[in-house]
C-alpha positions in Angstrom: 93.3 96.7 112.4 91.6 94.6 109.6 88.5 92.7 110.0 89.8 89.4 109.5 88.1 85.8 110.3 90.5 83.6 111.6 89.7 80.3 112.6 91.4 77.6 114.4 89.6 74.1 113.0 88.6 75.5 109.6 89.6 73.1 106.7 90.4 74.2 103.3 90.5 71.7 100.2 92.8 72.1 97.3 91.0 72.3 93.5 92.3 70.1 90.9 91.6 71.1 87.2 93.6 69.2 85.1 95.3 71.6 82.6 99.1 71.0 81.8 101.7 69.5 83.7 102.9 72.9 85.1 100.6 74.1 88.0 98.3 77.2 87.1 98.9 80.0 89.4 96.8 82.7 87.8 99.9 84.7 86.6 99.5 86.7 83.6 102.8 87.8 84.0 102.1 91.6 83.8 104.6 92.5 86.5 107.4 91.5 84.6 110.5 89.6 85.5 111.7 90.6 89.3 115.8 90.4 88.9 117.6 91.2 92.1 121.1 91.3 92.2 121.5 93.8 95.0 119.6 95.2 98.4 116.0 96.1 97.5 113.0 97.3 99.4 110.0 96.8 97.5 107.6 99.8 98.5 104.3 97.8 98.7 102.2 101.4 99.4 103.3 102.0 95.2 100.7 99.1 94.4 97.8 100.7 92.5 94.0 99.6 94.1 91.8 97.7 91.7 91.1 93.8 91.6 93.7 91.2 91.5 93.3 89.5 88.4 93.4 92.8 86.7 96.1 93.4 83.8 98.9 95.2 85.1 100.7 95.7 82.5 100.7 99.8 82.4 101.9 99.3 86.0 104.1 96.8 85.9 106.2 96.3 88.3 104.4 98.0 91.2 101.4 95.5 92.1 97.8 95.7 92.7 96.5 95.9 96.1 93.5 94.0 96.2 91.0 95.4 100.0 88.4 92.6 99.2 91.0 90.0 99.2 93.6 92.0 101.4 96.7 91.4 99.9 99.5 93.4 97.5 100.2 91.5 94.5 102.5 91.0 91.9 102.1 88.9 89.0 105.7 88.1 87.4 107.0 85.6 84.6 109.9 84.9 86.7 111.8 85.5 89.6 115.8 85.7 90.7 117.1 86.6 93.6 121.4 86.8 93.4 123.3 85.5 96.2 124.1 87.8 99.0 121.1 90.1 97.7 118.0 90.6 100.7 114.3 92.0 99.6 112.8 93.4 101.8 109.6 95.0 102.3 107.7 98.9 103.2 104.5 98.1 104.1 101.2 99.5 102.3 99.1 101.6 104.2 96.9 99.0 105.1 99.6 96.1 106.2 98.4 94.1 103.6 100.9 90.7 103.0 102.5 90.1 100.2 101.3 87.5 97.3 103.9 86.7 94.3 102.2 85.0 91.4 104.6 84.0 89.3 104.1 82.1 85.7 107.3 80.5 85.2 110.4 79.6 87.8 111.6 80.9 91.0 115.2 81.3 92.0 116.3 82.1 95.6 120.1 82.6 96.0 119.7 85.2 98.4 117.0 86.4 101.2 113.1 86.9 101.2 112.8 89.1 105.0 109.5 89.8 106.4 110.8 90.4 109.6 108.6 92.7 112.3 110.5 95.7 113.8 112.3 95.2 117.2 111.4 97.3 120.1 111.1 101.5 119.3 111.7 104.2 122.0 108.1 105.7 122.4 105.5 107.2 121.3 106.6 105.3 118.4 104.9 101.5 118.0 107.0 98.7 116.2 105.7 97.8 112.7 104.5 94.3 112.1 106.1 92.8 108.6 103.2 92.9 105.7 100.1 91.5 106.6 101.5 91.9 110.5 100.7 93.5 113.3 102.1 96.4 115.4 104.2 96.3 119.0 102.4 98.2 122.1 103.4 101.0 123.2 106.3 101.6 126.0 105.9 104.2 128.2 109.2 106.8 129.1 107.2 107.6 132.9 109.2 104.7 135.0 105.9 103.1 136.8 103.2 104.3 134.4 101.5 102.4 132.0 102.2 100.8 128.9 100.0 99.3 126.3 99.4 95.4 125.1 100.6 93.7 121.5 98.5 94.5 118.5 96.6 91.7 116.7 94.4 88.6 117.6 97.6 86.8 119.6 99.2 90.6 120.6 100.9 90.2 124.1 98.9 92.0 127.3 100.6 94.6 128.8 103.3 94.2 132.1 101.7 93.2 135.3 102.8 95.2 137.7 104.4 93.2 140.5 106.6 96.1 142.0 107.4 99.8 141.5 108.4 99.5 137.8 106.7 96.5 137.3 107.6 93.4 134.7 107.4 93.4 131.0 104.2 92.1 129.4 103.7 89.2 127.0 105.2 88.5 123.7 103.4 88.1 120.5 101.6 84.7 119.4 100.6 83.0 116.2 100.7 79.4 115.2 102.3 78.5 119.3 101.8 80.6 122.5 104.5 83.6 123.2 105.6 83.9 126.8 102.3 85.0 128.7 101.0 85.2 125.0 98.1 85.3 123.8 96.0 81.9 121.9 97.1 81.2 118.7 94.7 81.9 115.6 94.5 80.7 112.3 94.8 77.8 110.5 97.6 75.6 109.1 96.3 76.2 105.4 96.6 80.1 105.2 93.8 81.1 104.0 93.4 83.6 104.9 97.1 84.8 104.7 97.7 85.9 108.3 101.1 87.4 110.3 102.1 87.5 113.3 101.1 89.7 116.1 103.1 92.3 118.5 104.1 92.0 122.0 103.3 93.8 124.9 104.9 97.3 125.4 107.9 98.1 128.3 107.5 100.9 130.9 110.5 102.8 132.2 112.0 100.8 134.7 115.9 101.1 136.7 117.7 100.5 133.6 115.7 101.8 131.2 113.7 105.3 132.0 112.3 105.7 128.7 110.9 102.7 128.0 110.1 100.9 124.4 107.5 99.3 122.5 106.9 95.7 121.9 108.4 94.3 118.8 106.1 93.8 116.0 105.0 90.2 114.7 106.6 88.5 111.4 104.7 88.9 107.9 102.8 86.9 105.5 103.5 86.1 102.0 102.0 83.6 99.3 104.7 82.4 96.7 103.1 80.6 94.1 105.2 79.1 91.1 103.8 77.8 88.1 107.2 75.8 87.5 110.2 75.5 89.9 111.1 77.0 93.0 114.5 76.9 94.1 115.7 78.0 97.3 119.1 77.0 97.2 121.7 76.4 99.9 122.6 80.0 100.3 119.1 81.0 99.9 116.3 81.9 103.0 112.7 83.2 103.3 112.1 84.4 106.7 109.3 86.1 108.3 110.5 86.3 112.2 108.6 88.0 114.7 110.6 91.4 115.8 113.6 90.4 118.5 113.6 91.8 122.0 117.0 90.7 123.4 119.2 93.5 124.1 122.9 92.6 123.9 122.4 88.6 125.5 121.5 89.1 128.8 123.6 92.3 129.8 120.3 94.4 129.0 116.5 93.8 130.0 114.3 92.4 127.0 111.4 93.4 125.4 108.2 91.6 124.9 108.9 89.8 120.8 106.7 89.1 118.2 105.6 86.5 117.3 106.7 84.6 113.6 104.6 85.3 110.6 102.9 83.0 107.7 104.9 81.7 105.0 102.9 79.6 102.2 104.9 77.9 99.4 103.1 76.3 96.1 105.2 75.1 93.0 105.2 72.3 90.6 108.6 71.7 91.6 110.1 72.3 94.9 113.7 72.4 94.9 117.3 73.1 97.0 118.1 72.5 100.2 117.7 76.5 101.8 116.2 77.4 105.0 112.6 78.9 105.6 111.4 80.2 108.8 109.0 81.8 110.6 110.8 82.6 114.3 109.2 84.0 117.0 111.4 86.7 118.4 114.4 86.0 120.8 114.3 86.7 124.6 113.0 86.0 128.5 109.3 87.2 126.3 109.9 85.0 123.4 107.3 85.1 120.5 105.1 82.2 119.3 106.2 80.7 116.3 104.7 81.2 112.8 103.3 78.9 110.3 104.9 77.3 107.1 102.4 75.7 104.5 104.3 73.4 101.2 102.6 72.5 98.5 103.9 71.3 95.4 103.2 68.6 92.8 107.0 67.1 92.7 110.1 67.7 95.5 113.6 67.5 95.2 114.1 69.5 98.2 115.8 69.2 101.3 114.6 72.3 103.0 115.3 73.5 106.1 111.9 74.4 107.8 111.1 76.7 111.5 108.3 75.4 112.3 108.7 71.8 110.3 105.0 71.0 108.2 103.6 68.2 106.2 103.9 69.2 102.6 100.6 68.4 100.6 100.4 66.8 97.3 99.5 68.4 94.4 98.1 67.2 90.6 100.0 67.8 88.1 98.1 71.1 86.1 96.6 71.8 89.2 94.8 75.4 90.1 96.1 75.9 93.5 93.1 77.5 96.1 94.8 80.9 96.6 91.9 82.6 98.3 89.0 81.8 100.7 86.6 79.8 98.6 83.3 81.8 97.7 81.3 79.7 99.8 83.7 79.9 102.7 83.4 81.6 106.5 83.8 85.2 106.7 82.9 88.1 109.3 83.1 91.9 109.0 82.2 94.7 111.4 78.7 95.9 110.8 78.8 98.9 113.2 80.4 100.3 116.4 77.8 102.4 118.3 76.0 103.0 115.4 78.3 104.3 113.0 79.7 101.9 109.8 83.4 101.5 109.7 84.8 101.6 106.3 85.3 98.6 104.0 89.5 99.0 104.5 90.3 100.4 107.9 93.7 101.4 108.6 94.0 102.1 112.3 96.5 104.6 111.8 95.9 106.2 115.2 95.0 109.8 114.3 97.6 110.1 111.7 94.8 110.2 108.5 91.9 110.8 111.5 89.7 107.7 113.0 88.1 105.2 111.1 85.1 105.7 113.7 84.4 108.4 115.9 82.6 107.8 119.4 81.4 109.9 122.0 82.7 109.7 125.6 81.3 106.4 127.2 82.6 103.7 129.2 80.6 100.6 126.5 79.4 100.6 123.0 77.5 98.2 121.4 79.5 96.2 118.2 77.4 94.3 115.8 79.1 91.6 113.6 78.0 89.7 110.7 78.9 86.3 109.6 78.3 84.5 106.5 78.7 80.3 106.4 79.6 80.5 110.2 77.4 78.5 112.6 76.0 79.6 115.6 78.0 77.5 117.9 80.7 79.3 116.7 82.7 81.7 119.5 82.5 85.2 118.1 84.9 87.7 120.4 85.9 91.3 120.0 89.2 92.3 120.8 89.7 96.4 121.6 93.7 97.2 122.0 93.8 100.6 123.1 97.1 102.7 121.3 98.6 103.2 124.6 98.2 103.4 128.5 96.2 100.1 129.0 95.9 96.5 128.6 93.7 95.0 125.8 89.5 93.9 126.3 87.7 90.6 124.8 83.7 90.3 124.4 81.6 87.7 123.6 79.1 88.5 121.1 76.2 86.6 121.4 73.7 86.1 118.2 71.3 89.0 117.9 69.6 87.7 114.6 69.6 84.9 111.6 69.0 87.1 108.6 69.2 84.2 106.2 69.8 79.9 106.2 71.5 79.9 102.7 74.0 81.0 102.8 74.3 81.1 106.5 74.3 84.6 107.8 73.6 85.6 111.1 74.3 89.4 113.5 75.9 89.1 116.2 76.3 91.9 119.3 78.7 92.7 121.6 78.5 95.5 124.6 82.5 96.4 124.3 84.0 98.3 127.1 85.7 101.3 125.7 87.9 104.1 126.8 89.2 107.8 125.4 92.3 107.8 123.2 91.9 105.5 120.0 91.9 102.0 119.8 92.7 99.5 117.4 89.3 96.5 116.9 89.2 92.8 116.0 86.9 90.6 115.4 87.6 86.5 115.6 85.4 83.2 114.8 86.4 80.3 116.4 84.3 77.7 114.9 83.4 74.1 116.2 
């Protein structure tokens, strides 16, 4: 899983550089226009690798996915979506979200889903929408063990309370999921954040093959250098994956929880519906988070969860990223060995990211920059099946330097065999 900071009390404050009286978005516009008037599915794991600011033009169309800034995006001069038309999304390799840039107007009619998957049969785990993260495991054995929610608010595993036991917890994000985990993040987005998976199912009575969790809603930045328009027939959704089966006939599964939608325009316009559901069920999900920011409103949206819009000047530069001096965190080492810069956690499918030998701890050493050392520092090991997921305190191991602020933390992390997907968070004070 990525190596992401997430903090619960961290502020962000927007920039305001006077330029014109649209809002400056940092659009060159070398996607093109994006015109749907039918079904797509954008195929995020097309977007070539390079920097975001890059010119796309001899790409156009496709994206850039940026690993520094961990995001797929996609610089247009406009955007139209028809009514009755849905986009929808295939995540890149890395489950990057989803940033539009966009110079000029935006134009909703129809649907923006970043839904996560609902429950699979196993071994197969529920994808989280972009920038998401993945159901655990079910297991078909009824009585054996099954395998907790992916990401920093991913659902435990059941707790056994008879013979087949009870489903585990659902997914949480910006609330708490049934027997959830906390929420993360902050209400700014930044760092765009989804939603995480619930817990797996084991066979059980009435159902002896058992399913995954469902995975947790995506993330996506829309910024628009003009108007957006999400009109009455229009929607942006990034629910967390469902895990009701036919009302109540049918046990549920553990949901996800809803993802991150963040709006900026000049103008914000129409009278549509945006939402960021956690997933149905006796396991709900943990709702998402919605951030609005816009210089002028004529809107009348329709918000899950509701948020205070923020202000903007007019000519604006809107803070898309994690400002330079901002907190950040990244895995030094696991027992020794450096983890690459973009992990992808793909469970043996392209091999490990890291490869230990057989012991029951390992030591994990963090780094922080521009965190302070009363922040909490935890480590968070969700193992790909057959077990319920671990989280360590690290405790500070050395200050390397006062300016900027950047201290190592350790933690001894218990471990098992099988892989195992590894987060780090920063609570700060």
């Amino acid at each position: 899983m990525r190596k992401l900071i997430v903090t619960s009390l961290a502020a962000v404050v927007l920039g305001s550089l006077v330029a014109s009286a649209a809002l400056n978005v940092q659009s060159d516009g070398s996607d093109g226009a994006l015109n749907i008037t039918a079904d797509t599915e954008i195929d995020l794991s097309q977007a070539v690798t390079g920097t975001w600011s890059d010119d796309n033009s001899a790409n156009s169309g496709i994206g850039i996915y940026d690993p520094v800034k961990w995001a797929v995006v996609y610089k247009y001069s406009s955007v139209s979506i028809a009514a009755g038309a849905t986009v929808t999304f295939k995540n890149h390799p890395s489950r990057a979200p989803v940033v539009w840039l966009v110079s000029g107007d935006v134009t909703i009619d129809g649907t923006i889903n970043l839904d996560g998957q609902t429950f699979v049969p196993p071994p197969g785990l529920s994808e989280g929408g972009p920038g998401a993260f993945r159901g655990g495991s079910g297991n078909y054995a009824p009585g054996a063990t099954d395998g907790a929610g992916f990401g920093p608010g991913g659902g435990g595993r059941r707790v056994v309370s008879q013979t087949y036991g009870s489903v585990g917890g659902a997914g949480s994000y910006g609330s708490v999921g049934m027997n959830g985990g906390p929420i993360y993040g902050n209400m700014a987005l930044i760092p765009l954040v989804g939603g995480s998976g619930g817990g797996g199912r084991a066979g059980s009575y009435n159902d002896s093959q058992g399913h995954s969790g469902c995975g947790g809603g995506g993330a996506i930045l829309l910024a628009c250098g003009g108007t957006l328009t999400i009109s009455a027939s229009g929607k942006i959704q990034a629910n967390g994956g469902n895990g009701r089966v036919n009302g109540y006939t049918d046990y549920d599964y553990p949901s996800g929880s809803g993802g991150g939608i963040r709006l900026v325009a000049h103008t914000l316009s129409g009278n549509g519906i945006v939402q960021a559901l956690g997933g149905l069920g006796a396991y709900y999900g943990g709702l998402g988070r919605i951030r609005i920011e816009r210089a002028a409103n004529t809107s009348e949206l329709q918000l899950t969860p509701g948020t205070s819009p923020v202000k903007l000047d007019d000519g604006s530069t809107p803070q898309l990223w994690m400002p330079d001096n901002g907190p950040t965190v990244r895995i030094v080492s696991i027992g020794g060995n450096a983890p690459p810069d973009d992990p992808r956690a793909e469970f043996g499918s392209i091999g490990a990211d890291v490869v230990l030998p057989q012991v029951t701890t390992t030591p994990v050493v963090i780094e922080t920059v521009n965190v302070e050392e009363a922040s909490v520092v935890t480590v968070r090991v969700t193992p790909r099946s057959d077990g319920n997921f671990t989280e360590t305190a690290a405790t500070v191991t050395e200050v390397i330097d006062d300016d900027p602020k950047t201290v190592r933390w350790t933690a001894d992390v218990p471990v098992k065999n099988g892989y195992a997907a590894m987060q780090v968070k920063v609570v700060r004070p």
